[in-house]
C-alpha positions as CSV (number, residue, x, y, z in Angstrom):
1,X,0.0,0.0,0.0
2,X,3.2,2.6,0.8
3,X,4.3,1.5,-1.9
4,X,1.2,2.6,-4.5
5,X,1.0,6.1,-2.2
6,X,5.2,6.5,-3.1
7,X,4.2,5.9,-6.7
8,X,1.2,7.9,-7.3
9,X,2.6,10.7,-5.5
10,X,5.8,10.7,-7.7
11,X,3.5,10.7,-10.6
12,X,1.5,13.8,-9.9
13,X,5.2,15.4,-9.0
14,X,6.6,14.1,-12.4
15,X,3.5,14.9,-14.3
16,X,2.5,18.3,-12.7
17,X,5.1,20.6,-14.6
18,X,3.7,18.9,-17.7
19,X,0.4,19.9,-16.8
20,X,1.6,23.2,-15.9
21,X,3.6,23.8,-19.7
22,X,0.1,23.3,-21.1
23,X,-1.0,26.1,-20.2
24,X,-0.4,29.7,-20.2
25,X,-1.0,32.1,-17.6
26,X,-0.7,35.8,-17.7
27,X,2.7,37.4,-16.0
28,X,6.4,37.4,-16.0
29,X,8.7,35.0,-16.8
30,X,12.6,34.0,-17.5
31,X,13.3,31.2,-20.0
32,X,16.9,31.1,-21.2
33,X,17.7,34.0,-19.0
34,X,15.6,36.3,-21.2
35,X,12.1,38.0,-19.6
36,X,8.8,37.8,-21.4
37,X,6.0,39.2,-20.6
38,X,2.9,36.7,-20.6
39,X,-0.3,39.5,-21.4
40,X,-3.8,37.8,-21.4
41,X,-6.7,39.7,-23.5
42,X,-9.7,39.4,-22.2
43,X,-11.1,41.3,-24.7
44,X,-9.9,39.5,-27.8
45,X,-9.9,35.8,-26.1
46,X,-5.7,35.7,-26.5
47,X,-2.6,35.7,-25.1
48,X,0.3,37.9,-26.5
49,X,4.2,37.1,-25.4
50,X,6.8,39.3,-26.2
51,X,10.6,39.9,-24.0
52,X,9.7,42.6,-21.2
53,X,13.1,44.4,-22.5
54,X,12.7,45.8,-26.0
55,X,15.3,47.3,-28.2
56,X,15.3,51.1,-28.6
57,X,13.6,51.7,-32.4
58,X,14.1,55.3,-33.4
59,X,11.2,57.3,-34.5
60,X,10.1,57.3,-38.0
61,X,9.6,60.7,-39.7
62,X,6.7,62.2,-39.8
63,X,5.9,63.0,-43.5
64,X,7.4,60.2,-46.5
65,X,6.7,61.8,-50.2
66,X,4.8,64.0,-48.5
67,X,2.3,62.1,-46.7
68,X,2.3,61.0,-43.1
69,X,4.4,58.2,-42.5
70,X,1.3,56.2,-41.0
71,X,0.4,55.8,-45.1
72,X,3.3,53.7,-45.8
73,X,2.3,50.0,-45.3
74,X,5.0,47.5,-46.4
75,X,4.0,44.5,-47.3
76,X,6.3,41.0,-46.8
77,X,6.4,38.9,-49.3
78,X,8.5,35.8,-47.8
79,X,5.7,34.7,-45.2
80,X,5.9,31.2,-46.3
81,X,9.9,31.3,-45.1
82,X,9.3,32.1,-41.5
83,X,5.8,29.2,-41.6
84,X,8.3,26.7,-42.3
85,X,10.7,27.7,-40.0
86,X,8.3,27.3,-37.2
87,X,7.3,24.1,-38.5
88,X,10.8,22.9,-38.4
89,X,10.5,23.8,-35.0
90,X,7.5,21.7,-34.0
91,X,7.8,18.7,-35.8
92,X,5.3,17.1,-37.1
93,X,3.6,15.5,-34.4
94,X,3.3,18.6,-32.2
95,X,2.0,20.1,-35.9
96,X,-0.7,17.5,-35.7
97,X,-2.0,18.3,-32.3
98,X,-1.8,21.9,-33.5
99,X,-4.1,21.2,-36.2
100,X,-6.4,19.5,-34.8
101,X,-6.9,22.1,-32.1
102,X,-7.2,24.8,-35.0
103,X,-4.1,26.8,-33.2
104,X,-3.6,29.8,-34.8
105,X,0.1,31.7,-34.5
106,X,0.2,35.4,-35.3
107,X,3.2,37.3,-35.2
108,X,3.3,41.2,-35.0
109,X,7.2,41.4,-36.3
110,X,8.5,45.0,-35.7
111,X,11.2,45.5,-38.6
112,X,13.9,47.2,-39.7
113,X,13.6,48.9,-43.5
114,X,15.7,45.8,-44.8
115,X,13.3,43.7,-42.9
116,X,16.1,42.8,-40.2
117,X,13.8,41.8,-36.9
118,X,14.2,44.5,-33.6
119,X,11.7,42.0,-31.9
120,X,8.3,40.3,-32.0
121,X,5.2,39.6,-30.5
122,X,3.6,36.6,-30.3
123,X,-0.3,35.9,-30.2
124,X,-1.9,32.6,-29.6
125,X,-6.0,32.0,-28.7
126,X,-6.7,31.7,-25.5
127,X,-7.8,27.6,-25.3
128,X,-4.3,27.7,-27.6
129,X,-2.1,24.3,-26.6
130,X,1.0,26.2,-27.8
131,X,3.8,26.4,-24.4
132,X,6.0,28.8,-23.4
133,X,8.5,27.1,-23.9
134,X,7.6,26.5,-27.5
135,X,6.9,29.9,-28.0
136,X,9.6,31.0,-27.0
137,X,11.8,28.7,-28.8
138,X,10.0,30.3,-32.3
139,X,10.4,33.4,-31.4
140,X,14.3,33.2,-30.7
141,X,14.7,30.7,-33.7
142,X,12.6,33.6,-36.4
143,X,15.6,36.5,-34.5
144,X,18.4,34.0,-35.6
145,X,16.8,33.0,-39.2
146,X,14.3,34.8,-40.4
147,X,14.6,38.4,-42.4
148,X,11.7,39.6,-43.7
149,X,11.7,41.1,-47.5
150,X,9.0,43.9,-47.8
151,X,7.7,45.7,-50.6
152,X,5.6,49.1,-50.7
153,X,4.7,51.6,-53.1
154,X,7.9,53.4,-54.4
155,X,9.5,51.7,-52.2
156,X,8.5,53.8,-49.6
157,X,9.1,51.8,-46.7
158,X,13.2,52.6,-46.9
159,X,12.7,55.5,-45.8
160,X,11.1,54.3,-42.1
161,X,12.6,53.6,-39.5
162,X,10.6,50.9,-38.0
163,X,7.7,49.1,-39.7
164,X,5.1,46.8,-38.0
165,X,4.1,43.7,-40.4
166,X,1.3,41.3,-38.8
167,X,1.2,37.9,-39.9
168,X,-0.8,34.7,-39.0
169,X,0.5,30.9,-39.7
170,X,-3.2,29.0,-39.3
171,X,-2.5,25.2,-38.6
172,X,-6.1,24.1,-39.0
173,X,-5.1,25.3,-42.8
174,X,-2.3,22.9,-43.1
């Protein structure tokens, strides 16, 4: 009887930081000695990670061509490299379990002009079964690998500073 009481309470101490990766919770957090910042939405039914230190980005001008700079919207046009890279990531069984859970990853990247990454947040649904830890290890694999390539009228977006591309990698689509 000890014996069965020994074991079953070694299996809910083994088991509960599984339990505990599951899920995400709103706050502050170290992984590989860098802080993110867990932010739950109640209003949009999501959670958004993103490192609680940001880089400095400089302020865009104000005018571009003669229009406010808030009129320049870059598109990217190399989404497909940065889906695959979190694929690589998951492999394919986590892919599976991601599919079939209709997870949805969107990414607000904040970019240089030459679509080199100052940093990015991360957005997953609330009921998501993405981790932390998983997250994280996208996030710091797309800062390593992944440059954006933009385009925009006249080629406008040179002349920013910063730009802000969203962008959404829908496993249910897969």
């Amino acid at each position: 009887m000890k014996r069965h009481i020994i074991s079953f309470f070694a299996f809910l101490l083994l088991a509960s930081p599984l339990a505990n990766a599951q899920s995400l919770k709103e706050g502050e957090y170290t992984v590989n000695g860098v802080l993110y910042r867990v932010h739950e939405s109640k209003e949009y039914s999501h959670f958004g990670i993103q490192r609680k230190n940001k880089p400095y980005i400089p302020e865009n001008k104000e005018t571009i061509n003669g229009l406010p700079s808030y009129y320049v919207k870059p598109v990217p046009t190399n989404e497909a490299v940065w889906h695959q890279l979190v694929l690589n990531v998951l492999g394919s069984q986590r892919i599976s379990a991601l599919k079939q859970n209709k997870d949805r990853l969107r990414i607000t990247f904040y970019c240089k002009p030459n679509g080199e990454i100052y940093y990015m947040r991360l957005n997953v649904r609330k009921h998501s079964i993405f981790t932390l830890q998983e997250v994280v290890k996208i996030e710091q694999e797309l800062l390593q690998k992944y440059k954006a390539t933009l385009k925009s009228d006249n080629n406008e977006h040179l002349q920013l500073s910063w730009t802000g591309i969203t962008s959404e990698l829908d496993f249910s689509k897969l």
